[in-house]
MARKE-547185 format. One record per residue (C-alpha): x, y, z; residue in one letter. Coordinates in Angstrom, 1 decimal, padded with zeros to 4 digits. Each point is the difference from the previous one (the first is absolute). Last residue first. Example, Ala and Ser with C-alpha at 12.3 -4.5 7.8 and 13.67 -1.06 7.14 Angstrom:
// residues 2
<node><px>013.7</px><py>-001.1</py><pz>007.1</pz><res>s</res></node>
<node><px>-001.4</px><py>-003.4</py><pz>000.7</pz><res>a</res></node>
***
This chain:
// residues 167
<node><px>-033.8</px><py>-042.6</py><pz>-073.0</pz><res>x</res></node>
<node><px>-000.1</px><py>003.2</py><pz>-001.1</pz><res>x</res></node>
<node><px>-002.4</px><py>002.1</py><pz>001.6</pz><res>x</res></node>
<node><px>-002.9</px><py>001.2</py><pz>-002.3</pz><res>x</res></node>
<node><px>-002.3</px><py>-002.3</py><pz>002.0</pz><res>x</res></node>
<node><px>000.7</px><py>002.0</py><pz>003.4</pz><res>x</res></node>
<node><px>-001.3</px><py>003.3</py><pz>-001.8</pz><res>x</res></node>
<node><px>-003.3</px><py>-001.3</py><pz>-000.9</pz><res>x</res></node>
<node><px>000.2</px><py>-001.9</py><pz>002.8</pz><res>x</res></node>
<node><px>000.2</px><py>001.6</py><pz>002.9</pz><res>x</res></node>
<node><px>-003.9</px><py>001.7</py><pz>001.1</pz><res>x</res></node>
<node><px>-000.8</px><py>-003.3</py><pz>-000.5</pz><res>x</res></node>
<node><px>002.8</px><py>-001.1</py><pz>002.1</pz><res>x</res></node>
<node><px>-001.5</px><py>002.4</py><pz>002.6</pz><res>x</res></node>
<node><px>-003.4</px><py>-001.2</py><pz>000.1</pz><res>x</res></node>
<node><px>001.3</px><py>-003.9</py><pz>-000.3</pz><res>x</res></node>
<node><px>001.6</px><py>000.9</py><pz>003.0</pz><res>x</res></node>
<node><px>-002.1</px><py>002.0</py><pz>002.1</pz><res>x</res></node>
<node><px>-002.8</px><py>-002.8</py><pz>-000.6</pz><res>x</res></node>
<node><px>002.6</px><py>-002.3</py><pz>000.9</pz><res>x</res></node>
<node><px>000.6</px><py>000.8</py><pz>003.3</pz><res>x</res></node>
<node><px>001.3</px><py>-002.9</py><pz>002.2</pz><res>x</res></node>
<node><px>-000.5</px><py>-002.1</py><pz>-003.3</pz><res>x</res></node>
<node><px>003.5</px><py>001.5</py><pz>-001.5</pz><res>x</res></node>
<node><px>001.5</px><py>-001.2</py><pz>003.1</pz><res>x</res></node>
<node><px>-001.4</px><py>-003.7</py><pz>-000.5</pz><res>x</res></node>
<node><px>000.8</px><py>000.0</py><pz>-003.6</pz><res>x</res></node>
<node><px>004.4</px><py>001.3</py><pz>000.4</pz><res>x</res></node>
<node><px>-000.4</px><py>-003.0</py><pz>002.6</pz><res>x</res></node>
<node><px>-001.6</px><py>-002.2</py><pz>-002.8</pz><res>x</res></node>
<node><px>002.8</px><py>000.8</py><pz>-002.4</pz><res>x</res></node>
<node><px>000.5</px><py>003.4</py><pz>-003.3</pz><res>x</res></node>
<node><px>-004.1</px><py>000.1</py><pz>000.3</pz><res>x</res></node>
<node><px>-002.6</px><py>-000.2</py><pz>-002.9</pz><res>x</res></node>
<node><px>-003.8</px><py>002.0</py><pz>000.1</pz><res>x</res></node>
<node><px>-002.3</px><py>-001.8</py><pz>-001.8</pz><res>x</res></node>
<node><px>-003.5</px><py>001.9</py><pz>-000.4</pz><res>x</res></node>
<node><px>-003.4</px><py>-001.1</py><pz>000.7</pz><res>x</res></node>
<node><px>-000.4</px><py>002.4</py><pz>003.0</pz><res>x</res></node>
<node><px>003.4</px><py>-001.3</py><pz>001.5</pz><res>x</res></node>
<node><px>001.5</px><py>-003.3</py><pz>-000.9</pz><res>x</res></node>
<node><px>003.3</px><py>-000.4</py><pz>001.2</pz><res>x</res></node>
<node><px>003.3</px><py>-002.0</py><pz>-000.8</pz><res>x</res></node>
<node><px>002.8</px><py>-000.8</py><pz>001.8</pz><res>x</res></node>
<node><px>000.8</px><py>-003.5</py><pz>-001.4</pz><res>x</res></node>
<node><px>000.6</px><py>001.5</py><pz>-003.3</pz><res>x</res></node>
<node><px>003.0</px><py>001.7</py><pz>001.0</pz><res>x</res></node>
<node><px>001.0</px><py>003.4</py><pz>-001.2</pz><res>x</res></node>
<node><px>002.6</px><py>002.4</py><pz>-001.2</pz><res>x</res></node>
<node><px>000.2</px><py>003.1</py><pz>000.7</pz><res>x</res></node>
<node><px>-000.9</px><py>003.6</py><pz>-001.4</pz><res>x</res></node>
<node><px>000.2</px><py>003.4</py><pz>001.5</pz><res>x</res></node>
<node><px>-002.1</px><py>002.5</py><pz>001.5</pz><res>x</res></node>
<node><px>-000.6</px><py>-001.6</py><pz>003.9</pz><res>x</res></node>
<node><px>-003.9</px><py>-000.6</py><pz>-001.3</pz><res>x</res></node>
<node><px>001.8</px><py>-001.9</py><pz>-002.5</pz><res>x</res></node>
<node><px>002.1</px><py>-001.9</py><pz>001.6</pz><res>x</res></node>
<node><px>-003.0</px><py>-001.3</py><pz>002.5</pz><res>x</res></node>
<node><px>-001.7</px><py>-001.0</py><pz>-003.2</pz><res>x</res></node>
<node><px>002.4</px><py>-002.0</py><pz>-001.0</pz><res>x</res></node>
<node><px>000.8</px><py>000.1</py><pz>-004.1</pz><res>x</res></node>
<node><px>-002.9</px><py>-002.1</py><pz>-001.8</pz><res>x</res></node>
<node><px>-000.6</px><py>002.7</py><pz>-002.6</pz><res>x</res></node>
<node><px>-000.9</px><py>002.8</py><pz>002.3</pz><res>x</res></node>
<node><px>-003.2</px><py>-002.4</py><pz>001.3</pz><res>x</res></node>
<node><px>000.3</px><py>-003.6</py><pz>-001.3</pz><res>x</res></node>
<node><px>-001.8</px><py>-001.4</py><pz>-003.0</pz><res>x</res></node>
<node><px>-003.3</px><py>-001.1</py><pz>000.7</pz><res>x</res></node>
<node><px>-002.7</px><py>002.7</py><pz>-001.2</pz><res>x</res></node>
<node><px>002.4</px><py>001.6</py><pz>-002.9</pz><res>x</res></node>
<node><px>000.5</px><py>-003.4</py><pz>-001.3</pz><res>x</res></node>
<node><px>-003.5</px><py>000.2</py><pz>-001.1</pz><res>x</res></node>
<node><px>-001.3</px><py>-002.7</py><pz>-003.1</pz><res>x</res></node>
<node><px>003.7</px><py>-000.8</py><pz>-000.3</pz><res>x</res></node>
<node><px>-000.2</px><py>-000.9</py><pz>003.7</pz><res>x</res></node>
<node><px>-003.1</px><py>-002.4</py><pz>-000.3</pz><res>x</res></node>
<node><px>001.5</px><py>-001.4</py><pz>-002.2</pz><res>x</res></node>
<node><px>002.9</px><py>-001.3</py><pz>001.6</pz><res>x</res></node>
<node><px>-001.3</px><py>-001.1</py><pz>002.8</pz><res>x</res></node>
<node><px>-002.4</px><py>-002.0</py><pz>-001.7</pz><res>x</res></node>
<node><px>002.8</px><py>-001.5</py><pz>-001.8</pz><res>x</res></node>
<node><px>001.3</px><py>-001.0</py><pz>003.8</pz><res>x</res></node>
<node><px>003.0</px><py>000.2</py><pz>001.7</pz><res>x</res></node>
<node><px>001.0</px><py>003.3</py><pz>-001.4</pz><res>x</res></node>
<node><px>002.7</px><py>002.2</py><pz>-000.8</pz><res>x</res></node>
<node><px>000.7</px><py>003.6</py><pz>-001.0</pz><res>x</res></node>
<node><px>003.2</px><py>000.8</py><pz>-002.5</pz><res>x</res></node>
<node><px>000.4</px><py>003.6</py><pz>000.2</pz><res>x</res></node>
<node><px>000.9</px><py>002.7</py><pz>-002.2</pz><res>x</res></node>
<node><px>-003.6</px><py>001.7</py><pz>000.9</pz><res>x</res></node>
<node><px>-001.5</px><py>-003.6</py><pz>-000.8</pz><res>x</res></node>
<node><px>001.0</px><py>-002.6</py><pz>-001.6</pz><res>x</res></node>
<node><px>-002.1</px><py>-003.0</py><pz>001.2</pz><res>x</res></node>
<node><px>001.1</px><py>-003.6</py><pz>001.0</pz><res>x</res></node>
<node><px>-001.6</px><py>-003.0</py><pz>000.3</pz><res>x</res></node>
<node><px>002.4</px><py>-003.0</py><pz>-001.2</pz><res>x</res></node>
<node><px>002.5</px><py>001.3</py><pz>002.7</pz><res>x</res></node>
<node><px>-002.2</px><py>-000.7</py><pz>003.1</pz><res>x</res></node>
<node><px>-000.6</px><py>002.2</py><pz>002.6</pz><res>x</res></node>
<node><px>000.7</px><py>-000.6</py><pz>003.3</pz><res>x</res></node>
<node><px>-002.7</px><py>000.7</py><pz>002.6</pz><res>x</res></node>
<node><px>-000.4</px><py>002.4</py><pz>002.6</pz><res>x</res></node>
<node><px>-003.1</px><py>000.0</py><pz>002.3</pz><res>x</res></node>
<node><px>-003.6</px><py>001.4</py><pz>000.6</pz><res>x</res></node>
<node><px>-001.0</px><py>-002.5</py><pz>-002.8</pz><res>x</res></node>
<node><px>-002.1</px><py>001.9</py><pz>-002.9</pz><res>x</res></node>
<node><px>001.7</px><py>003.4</py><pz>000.9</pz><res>x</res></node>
<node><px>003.6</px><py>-001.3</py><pz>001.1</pz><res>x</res></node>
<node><px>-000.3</px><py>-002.7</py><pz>-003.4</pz><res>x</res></node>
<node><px>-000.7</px><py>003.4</py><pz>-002.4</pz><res>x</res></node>
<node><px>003.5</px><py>001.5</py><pz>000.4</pz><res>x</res></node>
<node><px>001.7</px><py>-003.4</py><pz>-000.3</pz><res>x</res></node>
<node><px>003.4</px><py>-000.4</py><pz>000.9</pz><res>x</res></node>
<node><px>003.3</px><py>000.0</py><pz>-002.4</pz><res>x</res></node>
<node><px>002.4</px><py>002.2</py><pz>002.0</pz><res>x</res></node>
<node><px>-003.3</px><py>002.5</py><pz>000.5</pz><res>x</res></node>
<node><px>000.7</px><py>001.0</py><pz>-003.5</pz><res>x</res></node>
<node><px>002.5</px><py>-001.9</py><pz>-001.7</pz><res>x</res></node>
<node><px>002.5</px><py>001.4</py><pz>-002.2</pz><res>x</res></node>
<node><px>002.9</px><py>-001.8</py><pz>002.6</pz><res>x</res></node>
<node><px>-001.3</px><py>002.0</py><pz>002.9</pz><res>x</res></node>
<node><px>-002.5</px><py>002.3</py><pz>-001.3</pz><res>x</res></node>
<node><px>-001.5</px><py>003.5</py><pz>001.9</pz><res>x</res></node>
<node><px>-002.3</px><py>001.3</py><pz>-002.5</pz><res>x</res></node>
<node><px>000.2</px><py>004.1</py><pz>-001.4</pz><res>x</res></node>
<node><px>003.8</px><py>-000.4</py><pz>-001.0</pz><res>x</res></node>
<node><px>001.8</px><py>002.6</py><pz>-000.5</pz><res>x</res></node>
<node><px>003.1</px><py>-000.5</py><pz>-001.7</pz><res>x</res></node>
<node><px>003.6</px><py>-000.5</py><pz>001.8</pz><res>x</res></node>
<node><px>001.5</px><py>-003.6</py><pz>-001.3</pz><res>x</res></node>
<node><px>-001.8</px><py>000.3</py><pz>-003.3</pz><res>x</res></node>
<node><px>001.8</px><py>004.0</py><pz>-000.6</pz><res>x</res></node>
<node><px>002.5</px><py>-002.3</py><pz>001.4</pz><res>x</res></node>
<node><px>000.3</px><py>-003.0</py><pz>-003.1</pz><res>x</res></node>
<node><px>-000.7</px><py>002.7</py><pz>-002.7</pz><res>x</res></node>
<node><px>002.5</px><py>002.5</py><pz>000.6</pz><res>x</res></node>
<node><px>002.6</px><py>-003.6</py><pz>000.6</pz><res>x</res></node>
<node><px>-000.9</px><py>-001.2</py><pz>-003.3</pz><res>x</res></node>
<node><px>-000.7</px><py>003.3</py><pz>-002.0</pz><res>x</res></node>
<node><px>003.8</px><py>000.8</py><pz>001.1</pz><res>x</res></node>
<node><px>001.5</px><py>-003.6</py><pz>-001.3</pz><res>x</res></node>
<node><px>-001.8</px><py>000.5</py><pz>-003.4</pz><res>x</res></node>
<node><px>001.6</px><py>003.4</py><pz>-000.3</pz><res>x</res></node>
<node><px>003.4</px><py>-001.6</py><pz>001.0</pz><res>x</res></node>
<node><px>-000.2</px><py>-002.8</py><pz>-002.2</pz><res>x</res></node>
<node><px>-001.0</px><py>002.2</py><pz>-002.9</pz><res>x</res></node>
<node><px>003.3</px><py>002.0</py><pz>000.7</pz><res>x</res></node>
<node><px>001.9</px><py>-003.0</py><pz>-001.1</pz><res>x</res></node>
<node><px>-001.9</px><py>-001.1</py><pz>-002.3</pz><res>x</res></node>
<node><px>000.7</px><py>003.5</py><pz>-002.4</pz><res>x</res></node>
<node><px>-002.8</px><py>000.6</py><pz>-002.5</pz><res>x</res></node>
<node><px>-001.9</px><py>002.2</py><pz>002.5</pz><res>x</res></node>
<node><px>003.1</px><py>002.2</py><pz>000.4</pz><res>x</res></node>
<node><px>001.3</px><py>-000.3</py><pz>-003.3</pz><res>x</res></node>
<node><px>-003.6</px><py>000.5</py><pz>-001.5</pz><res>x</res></node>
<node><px>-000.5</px><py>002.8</py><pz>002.0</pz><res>x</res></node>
<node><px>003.0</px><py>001.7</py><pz>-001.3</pz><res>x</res></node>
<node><px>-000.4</px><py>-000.9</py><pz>-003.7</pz><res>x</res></node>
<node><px>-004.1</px><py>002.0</py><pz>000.5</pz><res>x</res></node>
<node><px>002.7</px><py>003.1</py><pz>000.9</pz><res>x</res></node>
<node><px>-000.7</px><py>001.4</py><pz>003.2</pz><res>x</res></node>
<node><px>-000.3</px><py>003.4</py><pz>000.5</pz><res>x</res></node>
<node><px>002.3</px><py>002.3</py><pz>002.0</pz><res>x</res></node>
<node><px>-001.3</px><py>002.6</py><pz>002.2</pz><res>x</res></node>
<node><px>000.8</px><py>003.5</py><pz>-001.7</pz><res>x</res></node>
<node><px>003.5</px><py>001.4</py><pz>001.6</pz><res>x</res></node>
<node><px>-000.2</px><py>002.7</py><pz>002.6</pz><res>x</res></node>
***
């Protein structure tokens, strides 16, 4: 058995030297880069970078309803971009986005509790012991409400695992 063969400082300058293979290189760390993106975990559901598709977390406590958010306030958050309709809003979440962002990172609730992630609307919304709790529609809501304190028991019990999924 032959000793392994060494490169040669002339060798790697060839090879890095050479365009052609440069292309290639630069081609690979495109696409590795583009669906390690495509499959990472993420711990906040976004649609489009936006959390809650651009509602505000604060607007469901403050005005028992949904609200759009408006681009001009907007908070980076947990690689999220959070919205609000009001700069109140807005502070009062960087002062504790922790008490109204969505349980298991906005994902449904009901999903969760069933060990996986979904999507969710943010018309089917709930507000349970001070908490908002996110559904994938309003029918997926009104099952999950049949027994929720079995559900958000269980998808407590979930998520530690369920948020390592891939979305």
């Amino acid at each position: 058995m032959s000793a392994p063969r060494q490169l040669s400082a002339s060798s790697v300058r060839i090879f890095v030297g050479n365009k052609h293979h440069m292309k290639h290189l630069v081609f690979v760390f495109a696409i590795v880069t583009a669906c390690t993106r495509a499959t990472e975990v993420k711990e906040v559901f976004v649609d489009s970078g936006e959390a809650i598709r651009g509602y505000d977390p604060v607007a469901y406590f403050k005005e028992g309803k949904p609200v759009e958010g408006r681009d001009e306030l907007s908070f980076e958050w947990k690689n999220a971009s959070w919205k609000f309709s009001s700069p109140e809003n807005l502070k009062d979440f960087q002062n504790a986005p922790e008490k109204y962002a969505p349980q298991f990172g906005g994902y449904c609730a009901y999903g969760v509790a069933d060990a996986h992630k979904a999507p969710t609307s943010p018309d089917a919304w709930t507000i349970v012991d001070g908490k908002l709790y996110l559904n994938y529609n309003t029918e997926v809501r009104d099952l999950w409400r049949e027994n929720q304190a079995e559900f958000i028991d269980t998808a407590i019990r979930n998520w530690p695992t369920v948020k390592l999924e891939k979305d």
